[in-house]
ChimeraX commands (.cxc) that place a marker at each C-alpha (Angstrom):
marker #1 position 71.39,100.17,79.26 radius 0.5
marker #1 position 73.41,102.93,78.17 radius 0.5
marker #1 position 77.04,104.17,78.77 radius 0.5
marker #1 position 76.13,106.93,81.80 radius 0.5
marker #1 position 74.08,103.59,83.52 radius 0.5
marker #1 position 77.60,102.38,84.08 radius 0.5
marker #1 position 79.89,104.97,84.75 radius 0.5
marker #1 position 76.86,106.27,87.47 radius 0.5
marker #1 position 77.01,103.68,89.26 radius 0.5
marker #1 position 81.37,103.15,88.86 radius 0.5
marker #1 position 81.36,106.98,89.89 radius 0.5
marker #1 position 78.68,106.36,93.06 radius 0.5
marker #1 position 81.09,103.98,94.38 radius 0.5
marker #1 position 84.29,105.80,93.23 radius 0.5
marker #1 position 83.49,109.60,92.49 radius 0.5
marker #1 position 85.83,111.16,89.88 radius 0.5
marker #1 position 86.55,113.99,92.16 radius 0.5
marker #1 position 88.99,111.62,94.15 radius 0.5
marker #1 position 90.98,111.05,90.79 radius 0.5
marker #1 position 94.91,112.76,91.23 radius 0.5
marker #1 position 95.19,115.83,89.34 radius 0.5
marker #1 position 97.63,114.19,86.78 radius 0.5
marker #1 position 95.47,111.45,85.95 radius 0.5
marker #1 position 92.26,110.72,83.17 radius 0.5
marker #1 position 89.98,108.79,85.20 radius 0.5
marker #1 position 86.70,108.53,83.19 radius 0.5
marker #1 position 85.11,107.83,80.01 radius 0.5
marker #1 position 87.87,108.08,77.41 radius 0.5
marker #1 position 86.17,106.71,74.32 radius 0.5
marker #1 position 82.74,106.88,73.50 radius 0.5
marker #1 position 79.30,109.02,74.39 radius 0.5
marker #1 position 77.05,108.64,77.70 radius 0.5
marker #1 position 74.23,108.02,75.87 radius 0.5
marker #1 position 75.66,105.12,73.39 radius 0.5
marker #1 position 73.65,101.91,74.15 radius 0.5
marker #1 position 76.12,99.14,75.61 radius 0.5
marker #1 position 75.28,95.82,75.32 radius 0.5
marker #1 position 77.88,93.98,77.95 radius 0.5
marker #1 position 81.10,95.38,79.91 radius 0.5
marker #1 position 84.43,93.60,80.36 radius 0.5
marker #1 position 86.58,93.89,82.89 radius 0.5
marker #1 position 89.84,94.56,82.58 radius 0.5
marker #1 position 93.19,95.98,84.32 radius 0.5
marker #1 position 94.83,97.60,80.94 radius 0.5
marker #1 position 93.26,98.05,77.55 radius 0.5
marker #1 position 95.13,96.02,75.44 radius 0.5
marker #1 position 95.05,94.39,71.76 radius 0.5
marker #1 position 94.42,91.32,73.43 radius 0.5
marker #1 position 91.53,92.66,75.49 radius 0.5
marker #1 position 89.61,94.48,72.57 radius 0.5
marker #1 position 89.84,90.98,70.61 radius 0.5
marker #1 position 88.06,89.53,73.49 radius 0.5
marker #1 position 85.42,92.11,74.21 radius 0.5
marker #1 position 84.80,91.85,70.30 radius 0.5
marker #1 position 84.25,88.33,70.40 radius 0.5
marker #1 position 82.04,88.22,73.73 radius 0.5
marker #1 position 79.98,90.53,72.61 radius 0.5
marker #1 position 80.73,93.18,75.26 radius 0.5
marker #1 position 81.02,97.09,73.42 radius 0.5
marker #1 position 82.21,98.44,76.86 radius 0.5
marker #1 position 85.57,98.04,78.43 radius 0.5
marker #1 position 86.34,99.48,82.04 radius 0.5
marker #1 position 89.65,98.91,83.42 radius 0.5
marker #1 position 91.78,100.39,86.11 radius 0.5
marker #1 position 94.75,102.11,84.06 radius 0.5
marker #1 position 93.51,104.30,81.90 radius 0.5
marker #1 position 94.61,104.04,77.45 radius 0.5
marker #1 position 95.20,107.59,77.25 radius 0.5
marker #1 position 97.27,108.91,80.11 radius 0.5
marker #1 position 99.45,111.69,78.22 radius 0.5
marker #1 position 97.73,113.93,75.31 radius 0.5
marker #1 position 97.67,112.07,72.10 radius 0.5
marker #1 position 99.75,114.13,69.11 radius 0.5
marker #1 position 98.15,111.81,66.37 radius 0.5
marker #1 position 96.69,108.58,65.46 radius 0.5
marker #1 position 98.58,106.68,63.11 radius 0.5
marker #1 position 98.71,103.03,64.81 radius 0.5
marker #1 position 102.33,103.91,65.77 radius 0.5
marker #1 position 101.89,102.56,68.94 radius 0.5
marker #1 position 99.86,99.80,70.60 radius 0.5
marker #1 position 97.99,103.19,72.46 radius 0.5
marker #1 position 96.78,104.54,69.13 radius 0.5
marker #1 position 95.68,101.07,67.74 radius 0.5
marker #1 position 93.53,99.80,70.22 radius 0.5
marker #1 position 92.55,103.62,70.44 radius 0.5
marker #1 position 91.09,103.29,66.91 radius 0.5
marker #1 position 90.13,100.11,66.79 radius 0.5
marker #1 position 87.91,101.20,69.79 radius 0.5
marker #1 position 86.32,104.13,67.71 radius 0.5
marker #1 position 85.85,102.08,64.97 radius 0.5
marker #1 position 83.96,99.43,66.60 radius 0.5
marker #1 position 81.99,101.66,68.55 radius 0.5
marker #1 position 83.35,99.74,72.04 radius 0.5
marker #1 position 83.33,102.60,74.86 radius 0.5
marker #1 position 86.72,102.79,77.20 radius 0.5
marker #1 position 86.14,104.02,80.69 radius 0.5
marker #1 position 89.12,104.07,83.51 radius 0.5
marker #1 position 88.31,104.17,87.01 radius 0.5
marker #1 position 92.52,104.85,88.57 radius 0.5
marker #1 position 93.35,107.52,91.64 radius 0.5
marker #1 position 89.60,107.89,92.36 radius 0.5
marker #1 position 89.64,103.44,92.66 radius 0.5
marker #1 position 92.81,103.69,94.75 radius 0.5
marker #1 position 91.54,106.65,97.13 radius 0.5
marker #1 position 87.84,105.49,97.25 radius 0.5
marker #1 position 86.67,104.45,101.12 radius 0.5
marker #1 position 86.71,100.61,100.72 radius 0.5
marker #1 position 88.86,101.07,97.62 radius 0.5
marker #1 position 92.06,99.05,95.85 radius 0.5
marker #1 position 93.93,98.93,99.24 radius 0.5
marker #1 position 91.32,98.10,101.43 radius 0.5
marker #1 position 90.33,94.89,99.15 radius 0.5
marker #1 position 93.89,93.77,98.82 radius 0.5
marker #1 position 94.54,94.26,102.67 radius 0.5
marker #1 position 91.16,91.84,102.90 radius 0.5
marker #1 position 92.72,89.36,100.97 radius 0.5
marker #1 position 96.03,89.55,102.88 radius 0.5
marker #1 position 93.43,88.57,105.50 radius 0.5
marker #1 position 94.68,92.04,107.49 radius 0.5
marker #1 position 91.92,92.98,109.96 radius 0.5
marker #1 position 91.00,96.18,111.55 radius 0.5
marker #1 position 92.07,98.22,108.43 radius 0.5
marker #1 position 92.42,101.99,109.08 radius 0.5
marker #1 position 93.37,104.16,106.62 radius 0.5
marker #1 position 96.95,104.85,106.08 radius 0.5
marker #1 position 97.54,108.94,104.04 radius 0.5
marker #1 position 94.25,110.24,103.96 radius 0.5
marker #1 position 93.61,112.35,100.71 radius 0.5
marker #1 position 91.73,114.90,102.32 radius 0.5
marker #1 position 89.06,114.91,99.23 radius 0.5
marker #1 position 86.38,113.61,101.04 radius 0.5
marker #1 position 85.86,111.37,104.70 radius 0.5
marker #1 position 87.50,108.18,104.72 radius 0.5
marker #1 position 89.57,108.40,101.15 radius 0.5
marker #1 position 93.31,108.20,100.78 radius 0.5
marker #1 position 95.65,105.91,99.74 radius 0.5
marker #1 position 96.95,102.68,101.81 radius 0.5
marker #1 position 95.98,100.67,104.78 radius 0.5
marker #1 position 97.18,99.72,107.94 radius 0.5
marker #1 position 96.06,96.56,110.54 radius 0.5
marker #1 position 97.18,93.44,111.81 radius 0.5
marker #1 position 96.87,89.85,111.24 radius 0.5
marker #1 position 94.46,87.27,113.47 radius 0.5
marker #1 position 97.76,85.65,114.63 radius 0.5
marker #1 position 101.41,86.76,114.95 radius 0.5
marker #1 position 102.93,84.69,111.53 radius 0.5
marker #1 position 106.33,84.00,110.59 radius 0.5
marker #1 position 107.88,86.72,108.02 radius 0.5
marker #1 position 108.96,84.20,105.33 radius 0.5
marker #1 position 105.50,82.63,105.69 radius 0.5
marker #1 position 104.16,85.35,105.53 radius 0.5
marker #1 position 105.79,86.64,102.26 radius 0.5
marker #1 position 104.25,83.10,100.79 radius 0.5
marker #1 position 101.57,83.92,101.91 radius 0.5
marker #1 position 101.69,87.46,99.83 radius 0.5
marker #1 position 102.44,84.98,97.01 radius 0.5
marker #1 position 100.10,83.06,96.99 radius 0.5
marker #1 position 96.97,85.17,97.68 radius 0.5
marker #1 position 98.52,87.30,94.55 radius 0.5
marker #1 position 100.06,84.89,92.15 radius 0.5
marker #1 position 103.01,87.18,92.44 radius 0.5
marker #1 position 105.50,84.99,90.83 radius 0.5
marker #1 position 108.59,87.36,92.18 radius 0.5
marker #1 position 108.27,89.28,95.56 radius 0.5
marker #1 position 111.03,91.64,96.10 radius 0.5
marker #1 position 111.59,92.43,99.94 radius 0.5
marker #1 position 114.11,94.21,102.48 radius 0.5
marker #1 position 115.61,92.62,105.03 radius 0.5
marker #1 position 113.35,90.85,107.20 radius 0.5
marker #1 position 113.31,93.60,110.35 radius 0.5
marker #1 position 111.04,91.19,113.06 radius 0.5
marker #1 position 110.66,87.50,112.80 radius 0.5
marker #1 position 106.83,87.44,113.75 radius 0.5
marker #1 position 104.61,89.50,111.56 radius 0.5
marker #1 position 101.50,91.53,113.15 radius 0.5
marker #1 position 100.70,94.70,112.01 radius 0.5
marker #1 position 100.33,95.27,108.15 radius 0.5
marker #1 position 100.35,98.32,105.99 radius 0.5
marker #1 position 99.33,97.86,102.18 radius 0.5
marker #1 position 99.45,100.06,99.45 radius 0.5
marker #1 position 98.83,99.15,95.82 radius 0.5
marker #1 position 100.70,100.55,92.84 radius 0.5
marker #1 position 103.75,102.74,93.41 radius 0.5
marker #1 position 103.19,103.25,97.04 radius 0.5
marker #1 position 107.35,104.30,97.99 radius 0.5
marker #1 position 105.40,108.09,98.93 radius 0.5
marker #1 position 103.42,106.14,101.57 radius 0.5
marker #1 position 106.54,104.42,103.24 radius 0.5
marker #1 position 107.30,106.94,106.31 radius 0.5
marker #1 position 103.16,106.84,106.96 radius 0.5
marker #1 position 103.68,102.65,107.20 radius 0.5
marker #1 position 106.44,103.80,109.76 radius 0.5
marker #1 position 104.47,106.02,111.40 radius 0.5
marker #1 position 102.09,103.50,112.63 radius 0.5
marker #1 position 104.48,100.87,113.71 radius 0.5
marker #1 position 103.88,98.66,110.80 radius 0.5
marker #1 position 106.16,95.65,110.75 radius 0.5
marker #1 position 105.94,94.96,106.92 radius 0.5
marker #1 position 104.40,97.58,104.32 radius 0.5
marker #1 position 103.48,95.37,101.12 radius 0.5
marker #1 position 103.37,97.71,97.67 radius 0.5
marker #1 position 104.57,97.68,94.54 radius 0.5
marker #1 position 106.73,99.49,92.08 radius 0.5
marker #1 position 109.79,100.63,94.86 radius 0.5
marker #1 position 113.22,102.00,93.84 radius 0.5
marker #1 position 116.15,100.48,94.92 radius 0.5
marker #1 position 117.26,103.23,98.14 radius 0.5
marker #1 position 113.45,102.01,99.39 radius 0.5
marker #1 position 114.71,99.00,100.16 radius 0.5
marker #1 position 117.43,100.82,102.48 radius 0.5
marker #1 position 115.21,103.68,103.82 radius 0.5
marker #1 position 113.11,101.69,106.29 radius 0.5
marker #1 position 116.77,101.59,108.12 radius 0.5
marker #1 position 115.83,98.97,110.75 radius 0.5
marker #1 position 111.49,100.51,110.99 radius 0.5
marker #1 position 110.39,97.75,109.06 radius 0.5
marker #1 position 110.70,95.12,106.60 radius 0.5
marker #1 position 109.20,96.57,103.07 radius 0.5
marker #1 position 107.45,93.91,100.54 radius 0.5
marker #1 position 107.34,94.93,96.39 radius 0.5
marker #1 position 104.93,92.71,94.60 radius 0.5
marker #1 position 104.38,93.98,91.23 radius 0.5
marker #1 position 102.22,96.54,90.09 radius 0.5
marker #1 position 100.56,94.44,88.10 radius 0.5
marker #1 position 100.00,91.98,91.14 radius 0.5
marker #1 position 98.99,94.46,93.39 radius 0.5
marker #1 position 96.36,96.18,91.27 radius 0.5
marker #1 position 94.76,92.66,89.68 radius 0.5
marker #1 position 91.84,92.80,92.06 radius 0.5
marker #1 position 90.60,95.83,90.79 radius 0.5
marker #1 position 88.65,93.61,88.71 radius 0.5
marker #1 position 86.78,91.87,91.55 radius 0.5
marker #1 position 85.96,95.39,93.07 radius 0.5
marker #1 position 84.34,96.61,89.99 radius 0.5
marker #1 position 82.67,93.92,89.09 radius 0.5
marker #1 position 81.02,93.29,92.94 radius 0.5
marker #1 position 80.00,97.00,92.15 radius 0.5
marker #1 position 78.23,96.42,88.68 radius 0.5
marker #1 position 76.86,93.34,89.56 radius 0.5
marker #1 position 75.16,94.41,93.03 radius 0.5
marker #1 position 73.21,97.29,90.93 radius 0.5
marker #1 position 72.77,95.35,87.84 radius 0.5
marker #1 position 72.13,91.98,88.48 radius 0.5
marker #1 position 70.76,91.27,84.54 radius 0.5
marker #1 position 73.45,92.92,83.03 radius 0.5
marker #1 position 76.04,91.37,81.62 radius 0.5
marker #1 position 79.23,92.37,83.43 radius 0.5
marker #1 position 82.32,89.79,82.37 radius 0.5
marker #1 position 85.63,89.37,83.99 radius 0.5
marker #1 position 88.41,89.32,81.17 radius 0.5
marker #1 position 90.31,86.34,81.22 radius 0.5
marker #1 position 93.26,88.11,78.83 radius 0.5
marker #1 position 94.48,90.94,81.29 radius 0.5
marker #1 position 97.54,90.16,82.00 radius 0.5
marker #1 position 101.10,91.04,83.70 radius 0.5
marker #1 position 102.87,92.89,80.58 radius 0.5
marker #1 position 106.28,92.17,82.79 radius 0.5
marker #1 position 107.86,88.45,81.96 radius 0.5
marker #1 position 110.06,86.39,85.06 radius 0.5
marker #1 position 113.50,85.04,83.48 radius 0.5
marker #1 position 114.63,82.64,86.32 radius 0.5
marker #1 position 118.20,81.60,85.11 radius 0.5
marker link #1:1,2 radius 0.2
marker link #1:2,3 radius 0.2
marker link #1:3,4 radius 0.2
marker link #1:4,5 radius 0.2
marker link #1:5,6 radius 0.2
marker link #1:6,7 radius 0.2
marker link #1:7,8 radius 0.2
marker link #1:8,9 radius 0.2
marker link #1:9,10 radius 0.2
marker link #1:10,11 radius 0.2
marker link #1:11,12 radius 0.2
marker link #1:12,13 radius 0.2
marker link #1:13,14 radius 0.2
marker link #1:14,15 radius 0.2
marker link #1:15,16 radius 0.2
marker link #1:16,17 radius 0.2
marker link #1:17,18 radius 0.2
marker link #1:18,19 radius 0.2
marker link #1:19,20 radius 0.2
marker link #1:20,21 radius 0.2
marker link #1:21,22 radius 0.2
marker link #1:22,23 radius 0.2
marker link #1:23,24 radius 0.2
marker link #1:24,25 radius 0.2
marker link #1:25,26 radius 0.2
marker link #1:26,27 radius 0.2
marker link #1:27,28 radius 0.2
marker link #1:28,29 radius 0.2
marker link #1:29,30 radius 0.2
marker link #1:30,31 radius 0.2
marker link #1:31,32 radius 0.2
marker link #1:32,33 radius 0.2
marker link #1:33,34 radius 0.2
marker link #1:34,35 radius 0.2
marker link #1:35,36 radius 0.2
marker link #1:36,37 radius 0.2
marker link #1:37,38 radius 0.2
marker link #1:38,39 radius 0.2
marker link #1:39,40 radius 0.2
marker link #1:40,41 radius 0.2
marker link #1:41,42 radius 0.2
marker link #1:42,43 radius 0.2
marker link #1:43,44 radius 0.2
marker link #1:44,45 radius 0.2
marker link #1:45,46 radius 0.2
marker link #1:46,47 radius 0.2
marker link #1:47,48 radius 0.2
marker link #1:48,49 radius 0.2
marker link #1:49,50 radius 0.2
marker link #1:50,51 radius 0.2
marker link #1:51,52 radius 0.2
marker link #1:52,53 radius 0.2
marker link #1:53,54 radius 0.2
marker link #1:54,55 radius 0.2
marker link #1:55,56 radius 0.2
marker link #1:56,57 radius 0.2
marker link #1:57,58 radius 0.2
marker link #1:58,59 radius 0.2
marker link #1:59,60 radius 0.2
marker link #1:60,61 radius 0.2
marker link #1:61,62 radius 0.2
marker link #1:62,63 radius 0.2
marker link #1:63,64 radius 0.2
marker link #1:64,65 radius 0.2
marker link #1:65,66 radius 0.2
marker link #1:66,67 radius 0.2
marker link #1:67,68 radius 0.2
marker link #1:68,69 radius 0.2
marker link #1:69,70 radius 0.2
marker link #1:70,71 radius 0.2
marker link #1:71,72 radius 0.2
marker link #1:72,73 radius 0.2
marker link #1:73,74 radius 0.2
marker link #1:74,75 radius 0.2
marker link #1:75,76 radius 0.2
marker link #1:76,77 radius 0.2
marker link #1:77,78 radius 0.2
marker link #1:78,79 radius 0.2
marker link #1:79,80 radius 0.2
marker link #1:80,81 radius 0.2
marker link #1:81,82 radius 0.2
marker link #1:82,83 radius 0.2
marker link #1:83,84 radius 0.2
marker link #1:84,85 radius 0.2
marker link #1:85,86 radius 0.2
marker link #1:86,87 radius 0.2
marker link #1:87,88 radius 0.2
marker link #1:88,89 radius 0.2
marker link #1:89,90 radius 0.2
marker link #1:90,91 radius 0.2
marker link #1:91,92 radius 0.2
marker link #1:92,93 radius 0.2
marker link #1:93,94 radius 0.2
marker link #1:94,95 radius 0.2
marker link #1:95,96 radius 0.2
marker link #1:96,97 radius 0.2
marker link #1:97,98 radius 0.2
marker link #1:98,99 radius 0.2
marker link #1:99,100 radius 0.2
marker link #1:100,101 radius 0.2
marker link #1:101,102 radius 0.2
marker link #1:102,103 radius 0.2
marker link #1:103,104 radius 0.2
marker link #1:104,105 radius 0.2
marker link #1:105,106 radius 0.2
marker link #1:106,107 radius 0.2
marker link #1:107,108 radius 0.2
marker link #1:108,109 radius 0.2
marker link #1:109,110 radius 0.2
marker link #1:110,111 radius 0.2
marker link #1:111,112 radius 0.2
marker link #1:112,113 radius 0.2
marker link #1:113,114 radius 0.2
marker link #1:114,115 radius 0.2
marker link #1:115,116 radius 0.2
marker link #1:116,117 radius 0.2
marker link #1:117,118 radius 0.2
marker link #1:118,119 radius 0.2
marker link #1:119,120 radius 0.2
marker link #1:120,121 radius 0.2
marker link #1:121,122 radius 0.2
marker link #1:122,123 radius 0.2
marker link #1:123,124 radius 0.2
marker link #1:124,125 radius 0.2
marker link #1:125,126 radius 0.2
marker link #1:126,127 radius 0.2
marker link #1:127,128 radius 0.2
marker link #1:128,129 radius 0.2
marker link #1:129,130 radius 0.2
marker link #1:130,131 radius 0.2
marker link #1:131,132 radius 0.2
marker link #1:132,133 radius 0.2
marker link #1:133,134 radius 0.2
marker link #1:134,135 radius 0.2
marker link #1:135,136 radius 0.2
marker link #1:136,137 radius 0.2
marker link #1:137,138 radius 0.2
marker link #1:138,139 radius 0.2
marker link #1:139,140 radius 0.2
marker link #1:140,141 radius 0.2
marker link #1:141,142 radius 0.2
marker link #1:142,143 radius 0.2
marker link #1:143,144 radius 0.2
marker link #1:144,145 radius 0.2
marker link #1:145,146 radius 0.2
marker link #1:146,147 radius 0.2
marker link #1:147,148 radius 0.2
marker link #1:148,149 radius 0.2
marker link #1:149,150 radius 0.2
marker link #1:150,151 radius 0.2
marker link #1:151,152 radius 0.2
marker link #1:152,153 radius 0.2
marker link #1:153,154 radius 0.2
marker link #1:154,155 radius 0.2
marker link #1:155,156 radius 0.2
marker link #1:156,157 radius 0.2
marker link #1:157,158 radius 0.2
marker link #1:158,159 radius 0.2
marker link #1:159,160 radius 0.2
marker link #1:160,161 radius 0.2
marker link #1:161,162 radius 0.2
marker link #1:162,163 radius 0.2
marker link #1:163,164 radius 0.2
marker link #1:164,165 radius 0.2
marker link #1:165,166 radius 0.2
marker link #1:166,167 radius 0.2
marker link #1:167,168 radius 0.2
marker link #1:168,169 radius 0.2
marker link #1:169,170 radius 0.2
marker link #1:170,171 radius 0.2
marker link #1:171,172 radius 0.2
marker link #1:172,173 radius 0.2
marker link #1:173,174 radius 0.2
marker link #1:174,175 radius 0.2
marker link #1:175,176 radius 0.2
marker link #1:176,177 radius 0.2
marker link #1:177,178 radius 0.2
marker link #1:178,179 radius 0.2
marker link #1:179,180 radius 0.2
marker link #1:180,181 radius 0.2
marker link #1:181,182 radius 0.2
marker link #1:182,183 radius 0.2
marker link #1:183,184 radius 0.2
marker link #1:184,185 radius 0.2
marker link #1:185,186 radius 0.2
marker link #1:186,187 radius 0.2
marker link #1:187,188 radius 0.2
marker link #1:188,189 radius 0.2
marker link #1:189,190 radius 0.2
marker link #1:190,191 radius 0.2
marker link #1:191,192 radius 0.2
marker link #1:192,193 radius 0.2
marker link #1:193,194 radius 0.2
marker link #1:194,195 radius 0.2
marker link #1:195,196 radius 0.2
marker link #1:196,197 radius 0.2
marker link #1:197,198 radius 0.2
marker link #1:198,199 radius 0.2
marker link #1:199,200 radius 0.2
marker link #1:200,201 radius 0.2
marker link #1:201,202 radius 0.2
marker link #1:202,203 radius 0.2
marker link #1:203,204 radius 0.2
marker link #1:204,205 radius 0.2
marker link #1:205,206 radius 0.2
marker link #1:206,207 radius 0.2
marker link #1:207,208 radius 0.2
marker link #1:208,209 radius 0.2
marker link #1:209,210 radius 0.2
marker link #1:210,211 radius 0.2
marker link #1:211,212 radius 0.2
marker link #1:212,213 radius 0.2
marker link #1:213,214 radius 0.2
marker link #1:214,215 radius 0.2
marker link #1:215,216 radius 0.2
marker link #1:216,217 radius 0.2
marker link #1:217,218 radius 0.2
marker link #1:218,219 radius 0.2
marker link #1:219,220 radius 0.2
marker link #1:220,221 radius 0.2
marker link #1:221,222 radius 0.2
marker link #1:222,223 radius 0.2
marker link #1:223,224 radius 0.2
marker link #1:224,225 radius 0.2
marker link #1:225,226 radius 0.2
marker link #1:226,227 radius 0.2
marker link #1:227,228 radius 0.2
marker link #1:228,229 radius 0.2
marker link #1:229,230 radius 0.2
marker link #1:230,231 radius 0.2
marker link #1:231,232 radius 0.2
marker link #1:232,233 radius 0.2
marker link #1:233,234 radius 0.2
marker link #1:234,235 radius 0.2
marker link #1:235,236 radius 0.2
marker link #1:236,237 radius 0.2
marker link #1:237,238 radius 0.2
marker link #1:238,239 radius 0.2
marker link #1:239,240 radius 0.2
marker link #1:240,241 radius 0.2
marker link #1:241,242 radius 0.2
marker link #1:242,243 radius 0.2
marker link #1:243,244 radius 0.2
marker link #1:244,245 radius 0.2
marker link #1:245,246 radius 0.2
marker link #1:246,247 radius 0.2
marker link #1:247,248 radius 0.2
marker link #1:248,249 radius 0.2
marker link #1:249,250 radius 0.2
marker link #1:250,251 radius 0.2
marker link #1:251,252 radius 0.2
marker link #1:252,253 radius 0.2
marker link #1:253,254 radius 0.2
marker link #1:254,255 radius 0.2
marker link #1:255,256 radius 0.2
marker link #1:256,257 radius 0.2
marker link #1:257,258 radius 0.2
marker link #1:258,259 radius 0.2
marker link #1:259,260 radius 0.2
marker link #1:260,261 radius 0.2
marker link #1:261,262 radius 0.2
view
């Protein structure tokens, strides 16, 4: 198996040409045709991360946010960027990022997390217009009507989001769902647009919480929390077309933002 094995069959599911224009979506590290031995999952690179994809044996890492997001200036382990940037040249472990073009993809980041939210019916929400059925967000309703504070532990608990951040709570019963993952404040008057009751995303400033104005109640559950099951999609991907390879989870990616409950 070599490096292009994997990124084919990332980039059948999630094409590269759905990828924002300010992001670096791809293979960041490594060659196409360097042999790869086992892949690790992951949301972030990290220190942490590299130490475990060293010790499981795995020489490719493929997360969601991609290591190198502005242009590097040098590499002089000044930050944790440019360490686990050469630590992954010089042990020949390939970093690949799959971001925008994971988010946008039909079936992508929103659609799984509306799944889990157990939203049915899911339509999509701003279409990108790169391609039929990608964009960013969802939009459907619940089974059953359920109560909005239920509802919200419900958020927490499907996510382990141990701090949910929310506007005031607009309709008692909750229906109709729109979900967005990662900073999703652009796709806020689209949620209103389709008579959402709650719009669950991440990463909102503080006037978000005042711009729904009455529309809708608006749910922030992290970025971190929101994007976690990135992991899940790419590794029901990898494993569906490679069912010999191994294709590990990483049990070190982790929320970089700490709780303090005083």
């Amino acid at each position: 198996m070599i490096v292009k094995d994997i990124t084919d069959v990332i980039e059948a599911f999630a094409p590269l040409a759905l990828q924002e224009g300010y992001d670096n979506a791809g293979l960041i590290v490594g060659r196409r045709e360097d042999e790869v031995q086992g892949v690790l999952l992951a949301v972030d690179v990290t220190e942490e991360v590299l130490d475990e994809a060293l010790s499981t044996g795995c020489n490719m890492v493929v997360t969601h946010h991609p290591i190198i997001f502005h242009p590097l200036k040098r590499l002089n382990s000044a930050s944790y960027v440019e360490r686990c940037v050469e630590r992954a040249v010089r042990s020949g472990i390939a970093l690949y990022a799959c971001h925008t073009n994971l988010d946008s993809a039909p079936q992508g980041m929103s659609w799984r997390l509306g799944s889990m939210l157990g939203v049915e019916g899911l339509s999509l929400l701003q279409p990108s217009g790169r391609g039929d059925g990608a964009g960013f967000g969802v939009v459907g309703e619940l089974p059953q009507p359920m109560p909005a504070t239920e509802f919200l532990r419900h958020i927490a608990r499907v996510t382990g989001a141990d701090v949910i951040r929310y506007s005031d709570i607009v309709k008692e019963q909750v229906r109709r769902v729109a979900v967005c993952t990662g900073a999703g404040g652009s796709c806020m008057a689209d949620a209103i647009r389709v008579g959402a009751d709650v719009y669950v995303t991440a990463d909102l400033k503080y006037n978000d919480f005042m711009t729904p104005s009455g529309a809708l109640t608006v749910v922030d559950i992290g970025h971190f929390e929101s994007e976690y099951c990135a992991i899940e999609i790419l590794f029901d991907v990898l494993s569906k077309k490679m069912l010999t390879f191994a294709v590990r989870r990483s049990e070190h990616s982790r929320n970089p933002i700490n709780y303090f409950r005083g």
